[in-house]
DRENDO-1510 file (C-alpha; in Angstrom, 1 decimal, always signed):
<recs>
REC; n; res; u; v; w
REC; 1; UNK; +0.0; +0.0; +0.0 .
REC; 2; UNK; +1.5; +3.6; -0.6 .
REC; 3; UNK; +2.2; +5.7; +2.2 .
REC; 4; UNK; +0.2; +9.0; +2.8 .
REC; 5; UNK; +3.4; +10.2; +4.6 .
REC; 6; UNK; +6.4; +12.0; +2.9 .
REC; 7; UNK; +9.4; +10.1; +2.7 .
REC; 8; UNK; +13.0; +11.4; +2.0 .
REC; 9; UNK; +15.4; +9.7; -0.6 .
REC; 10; UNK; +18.6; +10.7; +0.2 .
REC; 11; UNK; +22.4; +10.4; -1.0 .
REC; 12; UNK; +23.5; +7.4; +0.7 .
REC; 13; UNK; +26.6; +6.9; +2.6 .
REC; 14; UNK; +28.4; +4.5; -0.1 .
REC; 15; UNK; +31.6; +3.7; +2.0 .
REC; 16; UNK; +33.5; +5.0; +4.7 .
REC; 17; UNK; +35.8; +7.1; +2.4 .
REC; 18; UNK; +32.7; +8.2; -0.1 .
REC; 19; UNK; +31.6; +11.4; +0.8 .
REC; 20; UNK; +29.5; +12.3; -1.8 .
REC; 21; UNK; +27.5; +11.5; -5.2 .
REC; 22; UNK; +26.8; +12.2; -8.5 .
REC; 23; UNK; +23.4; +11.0; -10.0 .
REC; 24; UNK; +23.6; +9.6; -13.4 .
REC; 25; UNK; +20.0; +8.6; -14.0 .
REC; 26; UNK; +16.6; +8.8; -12.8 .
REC; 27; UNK; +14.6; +6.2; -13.1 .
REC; 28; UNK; +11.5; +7.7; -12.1 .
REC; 29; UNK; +9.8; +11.0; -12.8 .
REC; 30; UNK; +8.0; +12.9; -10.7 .
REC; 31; UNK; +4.4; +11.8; -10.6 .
REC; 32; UNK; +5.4; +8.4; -11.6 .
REC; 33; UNK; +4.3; +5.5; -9.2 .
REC; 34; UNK; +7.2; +3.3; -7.4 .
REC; 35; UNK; +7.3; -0.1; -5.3 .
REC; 36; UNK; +9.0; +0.1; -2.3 .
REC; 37; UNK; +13.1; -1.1; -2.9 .
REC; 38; UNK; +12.1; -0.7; -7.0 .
REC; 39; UNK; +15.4; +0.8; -8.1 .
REC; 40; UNK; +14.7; +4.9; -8.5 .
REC; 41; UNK; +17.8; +6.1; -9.6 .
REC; 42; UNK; +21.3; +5.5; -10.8 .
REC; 43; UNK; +24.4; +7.4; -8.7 .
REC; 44; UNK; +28.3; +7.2; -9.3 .
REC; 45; UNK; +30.9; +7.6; -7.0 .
REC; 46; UNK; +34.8; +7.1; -7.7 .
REC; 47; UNK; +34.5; +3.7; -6.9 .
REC; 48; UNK; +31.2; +1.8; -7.8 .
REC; 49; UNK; +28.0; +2.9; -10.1 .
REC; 50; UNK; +25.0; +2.0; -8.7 .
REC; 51; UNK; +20.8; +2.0; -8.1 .
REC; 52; UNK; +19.6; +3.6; -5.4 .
REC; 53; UNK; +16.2; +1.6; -4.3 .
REC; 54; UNK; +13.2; +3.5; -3.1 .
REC; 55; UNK; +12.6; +3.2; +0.6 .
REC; 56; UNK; +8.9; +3.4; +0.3 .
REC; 57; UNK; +5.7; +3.0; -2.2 .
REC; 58; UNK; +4.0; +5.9; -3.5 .
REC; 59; UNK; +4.2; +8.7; -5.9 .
REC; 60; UNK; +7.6; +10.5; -6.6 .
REC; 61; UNK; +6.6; +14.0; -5.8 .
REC; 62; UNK; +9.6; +15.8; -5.5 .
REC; 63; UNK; +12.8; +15.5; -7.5 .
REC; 64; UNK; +15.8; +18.0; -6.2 .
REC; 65; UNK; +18.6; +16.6; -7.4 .
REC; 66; UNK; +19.1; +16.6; -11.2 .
REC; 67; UNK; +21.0; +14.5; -13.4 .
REC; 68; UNK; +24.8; +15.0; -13.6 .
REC; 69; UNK; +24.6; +16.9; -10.0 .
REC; 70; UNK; +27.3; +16.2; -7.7 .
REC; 71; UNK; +26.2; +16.4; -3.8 .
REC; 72; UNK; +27.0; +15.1; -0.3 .
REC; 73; UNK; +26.5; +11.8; +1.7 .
REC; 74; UNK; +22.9; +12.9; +3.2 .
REC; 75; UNK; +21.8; +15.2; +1.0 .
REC; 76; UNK; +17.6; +15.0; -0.2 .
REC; 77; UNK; +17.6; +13.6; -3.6 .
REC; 78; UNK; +13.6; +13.5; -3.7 .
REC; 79; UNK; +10.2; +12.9; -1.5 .
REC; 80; UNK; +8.2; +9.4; -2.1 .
REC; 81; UNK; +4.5; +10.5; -1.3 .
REC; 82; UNK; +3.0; +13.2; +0.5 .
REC; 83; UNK; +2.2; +16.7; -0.9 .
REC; 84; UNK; +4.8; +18.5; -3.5 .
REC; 85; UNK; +5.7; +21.6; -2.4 .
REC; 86; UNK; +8.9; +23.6; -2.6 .
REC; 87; UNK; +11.7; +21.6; -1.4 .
REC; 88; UNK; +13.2; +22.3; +2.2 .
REC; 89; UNK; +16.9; +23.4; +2.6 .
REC; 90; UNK; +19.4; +20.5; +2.5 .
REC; 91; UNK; +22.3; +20.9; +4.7 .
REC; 92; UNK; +25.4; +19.7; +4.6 .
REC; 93; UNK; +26.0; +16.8; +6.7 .
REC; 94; UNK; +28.1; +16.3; +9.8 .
REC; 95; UNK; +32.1; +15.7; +9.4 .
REC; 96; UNK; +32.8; +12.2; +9.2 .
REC; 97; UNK; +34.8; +11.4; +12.7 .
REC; 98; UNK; +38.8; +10.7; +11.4 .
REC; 99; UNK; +38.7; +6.3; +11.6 .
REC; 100; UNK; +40.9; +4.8; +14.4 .
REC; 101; UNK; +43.8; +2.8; +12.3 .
REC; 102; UNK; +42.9; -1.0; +11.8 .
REC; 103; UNK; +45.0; -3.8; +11.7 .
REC; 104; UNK; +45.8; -6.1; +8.7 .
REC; 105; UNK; +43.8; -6.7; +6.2 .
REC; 106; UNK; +44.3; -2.6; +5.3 .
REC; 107; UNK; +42.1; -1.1; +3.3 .
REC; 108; UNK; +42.8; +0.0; -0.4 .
REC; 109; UNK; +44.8; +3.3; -1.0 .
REC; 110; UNK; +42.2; +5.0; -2.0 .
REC; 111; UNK; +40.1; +3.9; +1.2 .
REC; 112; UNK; +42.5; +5.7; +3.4 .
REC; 113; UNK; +40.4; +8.9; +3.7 .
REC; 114; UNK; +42.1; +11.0; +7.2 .
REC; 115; UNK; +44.1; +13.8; +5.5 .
REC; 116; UNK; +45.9; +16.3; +7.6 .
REC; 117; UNK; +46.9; +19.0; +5.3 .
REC; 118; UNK; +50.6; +20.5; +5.5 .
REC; 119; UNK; +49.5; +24.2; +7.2 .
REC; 120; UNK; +49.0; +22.5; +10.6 .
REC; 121; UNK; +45.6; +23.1; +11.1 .
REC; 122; UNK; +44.7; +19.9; +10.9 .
REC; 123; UNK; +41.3; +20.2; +9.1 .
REC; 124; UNK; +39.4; +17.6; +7.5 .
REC; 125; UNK; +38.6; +17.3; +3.8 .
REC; 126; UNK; +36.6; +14.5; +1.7 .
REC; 127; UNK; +39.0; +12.3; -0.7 .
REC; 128; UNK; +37.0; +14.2; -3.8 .
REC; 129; UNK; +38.2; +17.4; -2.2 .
REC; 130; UNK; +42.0; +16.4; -1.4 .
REC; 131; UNK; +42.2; +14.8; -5.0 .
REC; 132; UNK; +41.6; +18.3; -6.5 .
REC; 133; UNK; +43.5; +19.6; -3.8 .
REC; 134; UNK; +46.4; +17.7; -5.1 .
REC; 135; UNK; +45.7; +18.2; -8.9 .
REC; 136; UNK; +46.5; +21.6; -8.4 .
REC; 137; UNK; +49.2; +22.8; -5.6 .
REC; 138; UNK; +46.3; +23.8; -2.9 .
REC; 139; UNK; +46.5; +23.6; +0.7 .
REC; 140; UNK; +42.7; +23.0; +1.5 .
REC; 141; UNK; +43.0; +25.1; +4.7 .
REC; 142; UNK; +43.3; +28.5; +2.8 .
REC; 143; UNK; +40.1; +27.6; +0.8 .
REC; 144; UNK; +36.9; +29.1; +3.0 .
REC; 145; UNK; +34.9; +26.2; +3.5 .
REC; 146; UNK; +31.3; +27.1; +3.2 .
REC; 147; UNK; +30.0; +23.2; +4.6 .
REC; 148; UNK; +29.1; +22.3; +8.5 .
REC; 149; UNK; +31.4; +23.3; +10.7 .
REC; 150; UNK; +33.4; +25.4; +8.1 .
REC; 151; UNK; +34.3; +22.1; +5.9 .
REC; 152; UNK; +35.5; +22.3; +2.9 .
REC; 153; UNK; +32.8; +21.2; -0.2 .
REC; 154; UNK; +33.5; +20.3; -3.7 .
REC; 155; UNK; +32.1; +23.6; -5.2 .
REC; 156; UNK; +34.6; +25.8; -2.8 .
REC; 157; UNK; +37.2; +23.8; -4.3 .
REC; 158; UNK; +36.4; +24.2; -7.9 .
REC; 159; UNK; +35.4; +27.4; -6.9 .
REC; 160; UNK; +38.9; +28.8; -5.4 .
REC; 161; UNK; +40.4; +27.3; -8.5 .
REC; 162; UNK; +38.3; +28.9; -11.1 .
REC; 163; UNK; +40.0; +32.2; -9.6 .
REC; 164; UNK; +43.0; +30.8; -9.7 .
REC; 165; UNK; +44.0; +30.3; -13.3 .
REC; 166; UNK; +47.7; +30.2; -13.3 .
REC; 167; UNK; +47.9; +27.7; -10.4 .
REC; 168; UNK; +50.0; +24.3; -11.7 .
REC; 169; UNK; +49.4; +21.1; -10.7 .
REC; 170; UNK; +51.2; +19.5; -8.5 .
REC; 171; UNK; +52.3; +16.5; -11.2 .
REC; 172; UNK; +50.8; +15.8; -14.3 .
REC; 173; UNK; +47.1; +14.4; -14.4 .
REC; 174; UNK; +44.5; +13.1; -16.4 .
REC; 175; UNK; +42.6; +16.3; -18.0 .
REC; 176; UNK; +39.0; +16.2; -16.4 .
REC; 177; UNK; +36.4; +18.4; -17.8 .
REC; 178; UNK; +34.8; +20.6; -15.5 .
REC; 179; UNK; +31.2; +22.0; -17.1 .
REC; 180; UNK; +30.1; +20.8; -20.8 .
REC; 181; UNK; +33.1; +19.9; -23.0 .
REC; 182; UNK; +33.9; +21.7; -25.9 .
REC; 183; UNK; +34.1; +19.4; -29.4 .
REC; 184; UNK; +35.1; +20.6; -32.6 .
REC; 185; UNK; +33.0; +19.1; -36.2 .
REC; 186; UNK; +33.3; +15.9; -36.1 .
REC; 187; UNK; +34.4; +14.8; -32.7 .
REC; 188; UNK; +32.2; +14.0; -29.6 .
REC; 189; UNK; +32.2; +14.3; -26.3 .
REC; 190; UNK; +30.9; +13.5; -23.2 .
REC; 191; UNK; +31.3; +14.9; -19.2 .
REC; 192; UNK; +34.4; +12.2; -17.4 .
REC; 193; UNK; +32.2; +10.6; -15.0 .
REC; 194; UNK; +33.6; +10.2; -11.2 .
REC; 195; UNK; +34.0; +6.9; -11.7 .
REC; 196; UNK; +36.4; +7.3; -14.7 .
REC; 197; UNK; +38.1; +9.7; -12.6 .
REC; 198; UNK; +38.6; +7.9; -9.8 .
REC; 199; UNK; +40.2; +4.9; -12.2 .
REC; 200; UNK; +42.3; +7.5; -14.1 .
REC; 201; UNK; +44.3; +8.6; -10.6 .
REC; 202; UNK; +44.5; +5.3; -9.2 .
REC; 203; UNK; +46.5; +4.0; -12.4 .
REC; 204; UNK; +48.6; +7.1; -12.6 .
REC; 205; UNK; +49.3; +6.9; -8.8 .
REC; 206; UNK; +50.3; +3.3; -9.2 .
REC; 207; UNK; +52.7; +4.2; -11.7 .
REC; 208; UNK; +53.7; +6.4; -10.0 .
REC; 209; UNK; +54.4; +4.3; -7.1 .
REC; 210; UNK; +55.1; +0.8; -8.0 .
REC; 211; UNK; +58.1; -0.5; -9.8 .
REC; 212; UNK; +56.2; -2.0; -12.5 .
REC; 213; UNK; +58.0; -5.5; -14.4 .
REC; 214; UNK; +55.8; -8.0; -16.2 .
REC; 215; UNK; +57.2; -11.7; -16.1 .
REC; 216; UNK; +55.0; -14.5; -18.4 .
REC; 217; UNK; +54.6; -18.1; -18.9 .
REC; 218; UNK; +53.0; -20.6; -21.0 .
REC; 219; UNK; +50.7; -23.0; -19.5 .
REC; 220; UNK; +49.2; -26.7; -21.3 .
REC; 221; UNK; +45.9; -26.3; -20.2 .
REC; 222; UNK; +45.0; -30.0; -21.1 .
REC; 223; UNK; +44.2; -31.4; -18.0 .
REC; 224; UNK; +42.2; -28.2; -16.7 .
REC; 225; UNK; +40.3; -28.5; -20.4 .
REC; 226; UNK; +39.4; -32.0; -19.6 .
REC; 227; UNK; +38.2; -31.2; -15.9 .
REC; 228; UNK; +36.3; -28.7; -16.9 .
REC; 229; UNK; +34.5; -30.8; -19.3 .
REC; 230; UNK; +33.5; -33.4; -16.6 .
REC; 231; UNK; +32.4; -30.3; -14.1 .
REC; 232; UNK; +30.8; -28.3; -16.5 .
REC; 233; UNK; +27.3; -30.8; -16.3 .
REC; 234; UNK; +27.8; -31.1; -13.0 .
REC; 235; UNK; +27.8; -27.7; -11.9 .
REC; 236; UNK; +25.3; -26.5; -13.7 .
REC; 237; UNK; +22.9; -28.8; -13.3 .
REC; 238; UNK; +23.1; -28.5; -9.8 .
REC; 239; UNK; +24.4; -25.2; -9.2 .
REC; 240; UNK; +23.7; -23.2; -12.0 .
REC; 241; UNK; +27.4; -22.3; -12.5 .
REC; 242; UNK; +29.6; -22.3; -15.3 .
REC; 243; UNK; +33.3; -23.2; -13.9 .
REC; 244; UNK; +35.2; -20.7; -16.3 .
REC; 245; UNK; +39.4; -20.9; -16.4 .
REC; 246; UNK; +39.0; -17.8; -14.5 .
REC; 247; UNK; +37.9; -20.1; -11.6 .
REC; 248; UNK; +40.2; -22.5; -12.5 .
REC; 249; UNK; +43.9; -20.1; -12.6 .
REC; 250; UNK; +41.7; -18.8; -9.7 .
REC; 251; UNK; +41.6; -21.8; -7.4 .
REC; 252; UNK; +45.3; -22.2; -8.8 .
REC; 253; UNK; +46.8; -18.8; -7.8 .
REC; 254; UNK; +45.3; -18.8; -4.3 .
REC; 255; UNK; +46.7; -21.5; -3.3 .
REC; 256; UNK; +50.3; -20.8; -5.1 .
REC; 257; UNK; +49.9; -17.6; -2.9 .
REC; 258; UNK; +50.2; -19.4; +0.2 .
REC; 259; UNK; +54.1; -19.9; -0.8 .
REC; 260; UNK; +54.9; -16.9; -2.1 .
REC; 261; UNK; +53.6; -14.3; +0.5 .
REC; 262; UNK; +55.6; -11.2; -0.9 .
REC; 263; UNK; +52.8; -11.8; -4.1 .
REC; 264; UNK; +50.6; -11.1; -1.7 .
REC; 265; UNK; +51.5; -8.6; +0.3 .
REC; 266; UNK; +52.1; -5.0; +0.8 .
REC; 267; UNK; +54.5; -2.3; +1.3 .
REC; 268; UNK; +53.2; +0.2; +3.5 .
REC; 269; UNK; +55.7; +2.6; +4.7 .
REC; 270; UNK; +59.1; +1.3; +6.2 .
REC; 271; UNK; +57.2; -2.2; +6.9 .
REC; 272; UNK; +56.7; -5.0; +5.0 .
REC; 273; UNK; +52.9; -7.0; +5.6 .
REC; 274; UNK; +52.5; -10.3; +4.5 .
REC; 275; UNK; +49.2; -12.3; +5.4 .
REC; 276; UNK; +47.6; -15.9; +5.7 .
REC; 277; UNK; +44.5; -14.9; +4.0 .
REC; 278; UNK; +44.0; -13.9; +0.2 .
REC; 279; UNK; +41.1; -11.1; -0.8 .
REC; 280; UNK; +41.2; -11.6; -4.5 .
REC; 281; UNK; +40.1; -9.0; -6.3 .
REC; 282; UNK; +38.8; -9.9; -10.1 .
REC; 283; UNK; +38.5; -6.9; -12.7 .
REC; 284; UNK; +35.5; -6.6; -14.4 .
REC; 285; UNK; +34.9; -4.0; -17.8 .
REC; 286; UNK; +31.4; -2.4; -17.3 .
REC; 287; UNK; +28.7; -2.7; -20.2 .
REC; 288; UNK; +30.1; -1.0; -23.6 .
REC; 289; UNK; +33.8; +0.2; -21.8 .
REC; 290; UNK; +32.1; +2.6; -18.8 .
REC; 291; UNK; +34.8; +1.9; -16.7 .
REC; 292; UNK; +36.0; -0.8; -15.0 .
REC; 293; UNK; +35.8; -2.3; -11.5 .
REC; 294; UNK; +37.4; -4.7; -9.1 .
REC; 295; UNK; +34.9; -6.7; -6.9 .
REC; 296; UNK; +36.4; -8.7; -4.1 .
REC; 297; UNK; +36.1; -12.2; -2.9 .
REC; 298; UNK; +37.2; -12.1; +0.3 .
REC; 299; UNK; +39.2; -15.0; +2.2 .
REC; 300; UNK; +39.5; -17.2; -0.8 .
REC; 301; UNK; +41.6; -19.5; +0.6 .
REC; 302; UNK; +39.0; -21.3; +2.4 .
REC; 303; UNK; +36.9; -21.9; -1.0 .
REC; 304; UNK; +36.9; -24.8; -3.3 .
REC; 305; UNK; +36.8; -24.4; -7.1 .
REC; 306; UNK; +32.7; -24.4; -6.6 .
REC; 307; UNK; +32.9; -21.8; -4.4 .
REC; 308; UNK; +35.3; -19.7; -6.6 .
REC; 309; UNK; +33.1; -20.4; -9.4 .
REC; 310; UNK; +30.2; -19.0; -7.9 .
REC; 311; UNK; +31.8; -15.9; -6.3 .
REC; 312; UNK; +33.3; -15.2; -9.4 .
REC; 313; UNK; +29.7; -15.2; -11.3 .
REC; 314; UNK; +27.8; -13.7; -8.4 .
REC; 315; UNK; +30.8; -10.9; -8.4 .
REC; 316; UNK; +30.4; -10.2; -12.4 .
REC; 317; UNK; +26.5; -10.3; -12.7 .
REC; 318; UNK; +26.0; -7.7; -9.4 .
REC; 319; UNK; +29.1; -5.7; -11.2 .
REC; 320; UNK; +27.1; -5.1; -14.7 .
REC; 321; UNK; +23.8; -4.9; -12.7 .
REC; 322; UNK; +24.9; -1.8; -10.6 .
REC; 323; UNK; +24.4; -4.0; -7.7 .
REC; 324; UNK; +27.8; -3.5; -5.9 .
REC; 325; UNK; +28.8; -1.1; -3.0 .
REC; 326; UNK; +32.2; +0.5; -2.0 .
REC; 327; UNK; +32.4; -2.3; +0.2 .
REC; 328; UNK; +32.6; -4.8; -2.0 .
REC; 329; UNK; +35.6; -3.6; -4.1 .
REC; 330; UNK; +37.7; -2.7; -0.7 .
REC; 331; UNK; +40.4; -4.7; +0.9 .
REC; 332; UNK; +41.8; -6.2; -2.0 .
REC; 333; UNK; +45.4; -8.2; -1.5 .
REC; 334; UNK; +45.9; -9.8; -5.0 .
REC; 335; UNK; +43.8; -9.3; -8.3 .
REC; 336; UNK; +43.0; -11.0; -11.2 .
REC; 337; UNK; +42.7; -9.5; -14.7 .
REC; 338; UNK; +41.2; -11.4; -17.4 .
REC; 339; UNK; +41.1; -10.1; -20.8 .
REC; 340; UNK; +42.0; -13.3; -22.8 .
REC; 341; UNK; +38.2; -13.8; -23.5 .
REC; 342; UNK; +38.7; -11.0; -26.2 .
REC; 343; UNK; +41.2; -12.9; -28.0 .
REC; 344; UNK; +44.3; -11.0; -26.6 .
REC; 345; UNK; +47.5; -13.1; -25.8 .
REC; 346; UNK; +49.9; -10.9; -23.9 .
REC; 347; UNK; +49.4; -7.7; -21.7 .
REC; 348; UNK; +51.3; -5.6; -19.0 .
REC; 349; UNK; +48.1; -4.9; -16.7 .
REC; 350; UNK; +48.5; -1.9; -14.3 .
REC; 351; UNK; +48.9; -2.8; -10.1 .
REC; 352; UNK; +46.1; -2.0; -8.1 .
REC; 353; UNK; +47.5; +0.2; -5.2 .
REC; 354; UNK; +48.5; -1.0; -2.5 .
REC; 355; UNK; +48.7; -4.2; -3.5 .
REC; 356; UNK; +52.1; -5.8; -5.0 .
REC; 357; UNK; +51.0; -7.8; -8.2 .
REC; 358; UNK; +48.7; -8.7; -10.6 .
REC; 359; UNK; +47.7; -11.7; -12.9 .
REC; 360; UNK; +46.8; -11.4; -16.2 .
REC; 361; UNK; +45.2; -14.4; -18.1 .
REC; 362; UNK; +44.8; -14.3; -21.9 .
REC; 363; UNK; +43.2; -16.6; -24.7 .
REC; 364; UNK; +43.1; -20.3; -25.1 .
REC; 365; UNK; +44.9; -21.2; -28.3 .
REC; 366; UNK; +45.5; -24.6; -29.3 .
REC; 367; UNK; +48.7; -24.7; -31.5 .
REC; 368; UNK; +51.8; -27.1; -31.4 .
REC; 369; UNK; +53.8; -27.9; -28.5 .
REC; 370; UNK; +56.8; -29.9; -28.7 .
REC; 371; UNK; +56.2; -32.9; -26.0 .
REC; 372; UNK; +58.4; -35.3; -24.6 .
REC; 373; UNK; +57.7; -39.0; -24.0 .
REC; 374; UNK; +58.9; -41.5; -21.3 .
REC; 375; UNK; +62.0; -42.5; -23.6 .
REC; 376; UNK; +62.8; -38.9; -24.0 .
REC; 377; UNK; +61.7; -38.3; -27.4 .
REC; 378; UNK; +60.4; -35.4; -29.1 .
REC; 379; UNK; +57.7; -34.9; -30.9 .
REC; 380; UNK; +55.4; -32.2; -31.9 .
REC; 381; UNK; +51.5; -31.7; -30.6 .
REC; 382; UNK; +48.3; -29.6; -30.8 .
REC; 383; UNK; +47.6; -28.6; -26.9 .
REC; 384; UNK; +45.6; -25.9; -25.7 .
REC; 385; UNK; +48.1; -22.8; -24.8 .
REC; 386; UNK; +47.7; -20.2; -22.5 .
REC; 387; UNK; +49.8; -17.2; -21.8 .
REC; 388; UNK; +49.8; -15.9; -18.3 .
REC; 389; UNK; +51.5; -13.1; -16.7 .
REC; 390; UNK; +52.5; -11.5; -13.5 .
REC; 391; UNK; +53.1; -7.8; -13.2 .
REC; 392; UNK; +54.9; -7.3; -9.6 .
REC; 393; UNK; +56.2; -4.5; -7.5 .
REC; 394; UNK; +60.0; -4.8; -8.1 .
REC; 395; UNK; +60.7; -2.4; -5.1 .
REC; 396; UNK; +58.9; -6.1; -3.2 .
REC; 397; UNK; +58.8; -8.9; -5.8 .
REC; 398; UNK; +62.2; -9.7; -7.6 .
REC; 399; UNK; +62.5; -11.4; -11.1 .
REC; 400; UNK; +63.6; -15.0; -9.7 .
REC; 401; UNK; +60.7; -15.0; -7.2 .
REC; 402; UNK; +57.8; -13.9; -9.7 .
REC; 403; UNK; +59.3; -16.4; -11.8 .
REC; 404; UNK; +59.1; -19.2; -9.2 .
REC; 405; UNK; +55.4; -18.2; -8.4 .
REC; 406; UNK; +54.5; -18.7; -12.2 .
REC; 407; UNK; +56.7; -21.8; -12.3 .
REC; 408; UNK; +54.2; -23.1; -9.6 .
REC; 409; UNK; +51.4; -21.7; -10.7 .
REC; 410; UNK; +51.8; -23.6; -14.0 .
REC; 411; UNK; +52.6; -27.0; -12.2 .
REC; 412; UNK; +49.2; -26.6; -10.3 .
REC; 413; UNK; +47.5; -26.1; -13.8 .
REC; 414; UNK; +49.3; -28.8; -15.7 .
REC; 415; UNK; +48.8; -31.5; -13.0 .
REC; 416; UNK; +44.9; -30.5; -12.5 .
REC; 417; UNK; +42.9; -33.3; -10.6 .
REC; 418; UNK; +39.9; -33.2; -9.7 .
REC; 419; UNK; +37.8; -30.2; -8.3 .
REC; 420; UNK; +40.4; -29.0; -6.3 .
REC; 421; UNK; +43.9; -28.9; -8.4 .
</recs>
């Protein structure tokens, strides 16, 4: 039943570093009718896109928020039922309290969100507003901060640097548009959405930080094709779930991890943090190249390939559905990339920060392999191929020891048994 009372919609908090949204879409308009927790709009942040469900049934009276409009955590996006009328003041909501520092397993670089800026005064600022802080040379503390409690918003930024023309970044960046972009005949093009922002300075800080080398190796794949045949019915009969390679190398590389700890680890200031759990991150490309994103499946050492299998899937589907939070791409200690379902053979993927490597897994090419019999002779075969590399941290990972992982990484593939390698 729709409610006779007026209910708020407002920016949700997405995240513990996510101070504020842009909406992308709405899905409603006002006077339309709406289910309570039926998706009504679309936001981005500069870590996840997602719908924002309706907290009530009724008729969308109110709409304050339009399209492409960037605003705080807590703000009134729109009123689900009573009367429309003209819409209240929305103020800025309370600083978010400075978090206590956790212990291992740390959050992402980018989830790191205390910043005490250099002028001593110690005030806080959003991760949106220290990014542009950065961008350009400015300390946020001489910026007048118009939000609760004096805080600094995203429109005083932009605003003190619109009267600041000649101010240089502090280090090159990605050029983000700011307002409508210009296009000469011929050429298109469309606002950088905060999403493709935020993936734009986490690979240039990366590169930035990381000492980036990319070691390969080739893998048979025989036995893992012939397992996956026998698991495939299986599976999806009675689980609905296609075991991919992805699962497979998956499954593989966790457990390869447990020897190698450095793959899996982290340098974080003079200390070096290892860990006896794996939160593997797998990148996924958003529908028609929007951006991609890095779900997590957290402590998959204690799954089986069945349970990789369906992570993996559940992951992907709630990734391309706008179904994921910020939480759900935080916390990350090793990733997968996978574009060899495109055809691609060989690639030097980027590190996601903080972590200390990468795997990349390309296409499945049968071609011939020269093979070795019991007597020791040669001779030449058509096997299913597999290039897979590793891109490590050298200041962390060195060449013999990423080649060792691989080196093991391929045994487990090649010597497949089973449902569980």
């Amino acid at each position: 039943m729709a409610t006779e009372t007026a209910v708020d919609v407002v920016m949700p908090q997405m995240g513990v570093s996510v101070s504020e949204g842009t909406v992308t879409k709405w899905l409603k308009r006002e006077g339309e009718q709406i289910e309570a927790d039926e998706p009504l709009l679309e936001i981005s942040t500069d870590k996840v896109d997602t719908e924002v469900p309706s907290p009530a049934s009724g008729t969308v009276t109110q709409i304050l928020v339009q399209e492409g409009e960037t605003v705080a955590v807590g703000t009134k996006l729109a009123q689900i039922g009573g009367a429309a009328g003209v819409p209240a003041p929305t103020p800025e909501p309370e600083a978010q309290p400075q978090p206590e520092p956790q212990p291992a397993p740390a959050p992402a670089a980018e989830e790191r969100v205390a910043v005490q800026q250099p002028s001593g005064n110690g005030k806080f600022v959003s991760p949106v507003v220290a990014r542009i802080a950065a961008e350009h040379g400015i300390d946020p503390n001489q910026v007048p901060g118009t939000g609760r409690g004096g805080r600094v918003t995203k429109q005083d930024m932009l605003a003190f640097v619109e009267r600041q023309p000649t101010a240089a970044p502090a280090r090159p960046q990605p050029q983000v548009a700011v307002g409508q972009p210009q296009a000469a005949v011929g050429e298109q093009a469309e606002p950088v959405t905060a999403m493709r922002r935020g993936i734009a300075d986490h690979m240039r800080r990366s590169l930035d930080t990381a000492a980036h080398v990319t070691s390969a190796i080739e893998v048979d794949m025989s036995k893992v094709v012939a397992a996956r045949e026998v698991l495939k019915k299986e599976y999806q009969a009675a689980y609905g779930v296609n075991p991919t390679y992805l699962a497979f190398i998956a499954r593989a590389a966790v457990d390869t991890l447990k020897d190698y700890p450095y793959v899996n680890g982290e340098l974080r200031g003079d200390s070096i943090v290892t860990r006896n759990f794996v939160n593997l991150g797998i990148a996924v490309e958003l529908a028609d190249g929007k951006g991609l994103i890095v779900p997590v499946i957290r402590n998959a050492e204690t799954m089986n390939l069945l349970g990789i299998a369906k992570a993996v899937a559940d992951l992907a589907a709630r990734s391309r559905e706008k179904k994921l939070v910020p939480d759900d791409v935080a916390g990350g200690t090793f990733t997968i990339t996978n574009p060899g379902g495109y055809g691609t053979f060989h690639g030097t993927p980027v590190i996601n920060q903080p972590q200390s490597a990468i795997l990349g897994t390309y296409a499945l090419v049968k071609r011939p392999w020269v093979i070795t019999d019991e007597n020791g002779n040669d001779a030449i075969a058509i096997k299913p191929m597999m290039n897979i590399t590793l891109t490590y941290d050298h200041r962390l990972v060195d060449g013999a020891y990423a080649g060792r992982f691989l080196r093991d990484l391929r045994t487990r593939l090649e010597s497949w048994e089973g449902d569980g390698g």
